[in-house]
Residue frames as qw, qx, qy, qz and C-alpha x, y, z in Angstrom:
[[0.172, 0.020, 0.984, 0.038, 113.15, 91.83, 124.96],
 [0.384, 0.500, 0.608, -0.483, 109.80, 93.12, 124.84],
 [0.218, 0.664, -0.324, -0.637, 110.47, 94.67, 121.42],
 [0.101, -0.192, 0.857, 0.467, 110.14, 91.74, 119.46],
 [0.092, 0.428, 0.899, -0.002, 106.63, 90.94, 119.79],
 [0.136, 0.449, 0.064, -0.881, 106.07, 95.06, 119.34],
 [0.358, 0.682, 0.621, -0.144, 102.92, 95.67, 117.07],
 [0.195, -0.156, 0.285, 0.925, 103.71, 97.92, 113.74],
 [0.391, 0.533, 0.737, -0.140, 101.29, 99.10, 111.87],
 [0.079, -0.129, 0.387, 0.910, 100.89, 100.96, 108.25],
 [0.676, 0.541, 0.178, -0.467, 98.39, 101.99, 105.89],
 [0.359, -0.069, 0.641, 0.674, 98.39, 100.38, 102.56],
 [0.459, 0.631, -0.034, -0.624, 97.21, 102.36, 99.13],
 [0.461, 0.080, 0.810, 0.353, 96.39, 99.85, 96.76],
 [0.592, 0.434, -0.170, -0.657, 95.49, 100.60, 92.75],
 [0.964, 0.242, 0.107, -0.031, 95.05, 98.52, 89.74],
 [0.449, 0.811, -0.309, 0.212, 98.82, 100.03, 88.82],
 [0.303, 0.444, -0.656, 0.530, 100.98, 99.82, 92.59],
 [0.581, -0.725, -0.328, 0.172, 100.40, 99.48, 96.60],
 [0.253, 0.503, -0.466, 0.682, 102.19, 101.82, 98.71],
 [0.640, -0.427, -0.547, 0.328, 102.91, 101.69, 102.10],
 [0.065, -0.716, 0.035, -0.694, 102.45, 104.67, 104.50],
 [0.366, -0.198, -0.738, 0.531, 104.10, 103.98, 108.02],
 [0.435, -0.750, -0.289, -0.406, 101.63, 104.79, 110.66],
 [0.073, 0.639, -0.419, 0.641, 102.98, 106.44, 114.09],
 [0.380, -0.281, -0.876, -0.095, 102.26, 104.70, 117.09],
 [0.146, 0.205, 0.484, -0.838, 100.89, 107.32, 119.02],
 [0.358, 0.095, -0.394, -0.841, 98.56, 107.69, 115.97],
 [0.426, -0.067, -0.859, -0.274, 97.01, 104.07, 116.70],
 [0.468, -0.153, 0.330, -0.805, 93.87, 104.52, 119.32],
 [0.064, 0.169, 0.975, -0.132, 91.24, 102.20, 120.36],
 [0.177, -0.252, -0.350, -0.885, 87.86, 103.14, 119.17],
 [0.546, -0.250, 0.251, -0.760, 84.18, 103.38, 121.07],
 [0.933, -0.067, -0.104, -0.337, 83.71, 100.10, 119.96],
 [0.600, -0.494, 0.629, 0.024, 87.02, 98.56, 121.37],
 [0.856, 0.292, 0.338, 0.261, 88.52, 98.20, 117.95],
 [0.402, -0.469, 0.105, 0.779, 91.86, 99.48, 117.00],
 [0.486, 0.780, 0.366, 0.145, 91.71, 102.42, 114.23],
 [0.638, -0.013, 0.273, 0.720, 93.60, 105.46, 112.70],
 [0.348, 0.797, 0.191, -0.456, 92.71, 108.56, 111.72],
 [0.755, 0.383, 0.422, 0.323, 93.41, 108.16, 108.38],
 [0.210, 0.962, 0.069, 0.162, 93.62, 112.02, 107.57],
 [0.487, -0.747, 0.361, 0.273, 96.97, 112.26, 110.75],
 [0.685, -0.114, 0.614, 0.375, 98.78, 109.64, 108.51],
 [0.590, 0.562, 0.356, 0.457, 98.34, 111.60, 104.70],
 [0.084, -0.996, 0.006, -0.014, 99.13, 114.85, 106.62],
 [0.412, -0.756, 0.464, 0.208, 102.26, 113.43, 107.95],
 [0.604, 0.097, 0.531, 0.586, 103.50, 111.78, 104.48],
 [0.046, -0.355, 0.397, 0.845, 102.59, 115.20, 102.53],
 [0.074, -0.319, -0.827, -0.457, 99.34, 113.78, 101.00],
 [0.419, 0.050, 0.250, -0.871, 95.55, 114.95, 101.40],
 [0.567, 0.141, 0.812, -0.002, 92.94, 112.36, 100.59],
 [0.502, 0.742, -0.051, -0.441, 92.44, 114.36, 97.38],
 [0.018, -0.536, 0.828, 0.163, 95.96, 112.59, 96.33],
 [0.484, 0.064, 0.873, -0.009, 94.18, 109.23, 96.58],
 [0.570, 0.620, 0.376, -0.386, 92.02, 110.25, 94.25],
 [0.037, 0.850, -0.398, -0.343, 94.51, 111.55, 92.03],
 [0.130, -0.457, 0.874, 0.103, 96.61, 108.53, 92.48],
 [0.790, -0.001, -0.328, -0.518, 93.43, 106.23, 91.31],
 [0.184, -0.105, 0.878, -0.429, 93.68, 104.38, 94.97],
 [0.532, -0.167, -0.636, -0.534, 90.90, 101.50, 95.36],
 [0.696, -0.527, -0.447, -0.194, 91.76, 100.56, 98.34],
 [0.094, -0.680, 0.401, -0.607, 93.01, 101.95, 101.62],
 [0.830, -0.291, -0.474, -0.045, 93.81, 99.38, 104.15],
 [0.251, -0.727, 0.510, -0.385, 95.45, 99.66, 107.70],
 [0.810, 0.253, -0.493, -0.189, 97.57, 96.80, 108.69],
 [0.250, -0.809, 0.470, -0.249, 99.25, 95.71, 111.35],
 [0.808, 0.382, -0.448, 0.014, 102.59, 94.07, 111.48],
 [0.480, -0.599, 0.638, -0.052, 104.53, 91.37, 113.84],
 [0.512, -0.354, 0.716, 0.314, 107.32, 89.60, 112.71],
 [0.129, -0.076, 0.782, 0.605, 106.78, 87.93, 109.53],
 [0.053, 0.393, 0.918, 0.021, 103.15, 88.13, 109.86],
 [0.163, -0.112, -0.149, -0.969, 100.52, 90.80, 108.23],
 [0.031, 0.536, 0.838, -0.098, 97.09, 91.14, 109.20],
 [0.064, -0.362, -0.264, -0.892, 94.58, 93.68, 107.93],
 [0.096, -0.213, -0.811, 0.536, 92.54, 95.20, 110.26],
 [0.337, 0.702, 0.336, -0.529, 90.24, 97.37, 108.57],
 [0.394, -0.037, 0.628, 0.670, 89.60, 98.36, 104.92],
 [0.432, 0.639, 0.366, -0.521, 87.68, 100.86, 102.86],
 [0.501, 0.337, 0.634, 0.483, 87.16, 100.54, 99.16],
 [0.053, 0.605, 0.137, -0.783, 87.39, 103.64, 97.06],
 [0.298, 0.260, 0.912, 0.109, 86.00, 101.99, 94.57],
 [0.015, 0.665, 0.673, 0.324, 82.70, 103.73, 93.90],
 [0.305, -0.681, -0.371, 0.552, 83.75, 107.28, 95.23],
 [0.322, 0.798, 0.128, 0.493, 84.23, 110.60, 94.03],
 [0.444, -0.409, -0.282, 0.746, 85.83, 113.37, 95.43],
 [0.110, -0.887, -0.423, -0.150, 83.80, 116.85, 95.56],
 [0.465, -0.299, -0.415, 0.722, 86.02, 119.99, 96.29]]
């Protein structure tokens, strides 16, 4: 019963071109020093086969983390990649 009101949560990779959706685990989902949920982003591109070099690649802008119940989406955090580079 409890399972309906269960908390999902994904990353999305948005360009100017697609979004994708990258399912996040729910061990993966922690509470942070400041008592705000987060992700290591890096756990979640290891476990789809990606490196954040890929975003780059893929000409991501943004990287959001979302989290879903029922019909309803809410974004909980969001970094713009926007005005980065990537250095290897």
């Amino acid at each position: 019963m409890g399972e309906k009101n269960k908390m999902v949560y994904i990353y999305t990779l948005e360009s100017e071109t697609s979004t994708q959706e990258l399912p996040v685990d729910e061990e993966d989902v922690l509470t942070n020093a400041d008592g705000e949920l987060d992700c290591p982003l890096d756990r979640v591109l290891r476990k789809n086969h990606l490196e954040i070099k890929d975003l780059f690649r893929m000409g991501v802008s943004t990287v959001s983390l979302d989290e879903l119940n029922c019909s309803q989406r809410r974004r909980v955090h969001s970094i713009s990649f926007k005005h980065l580079t990537y250095v290897s």
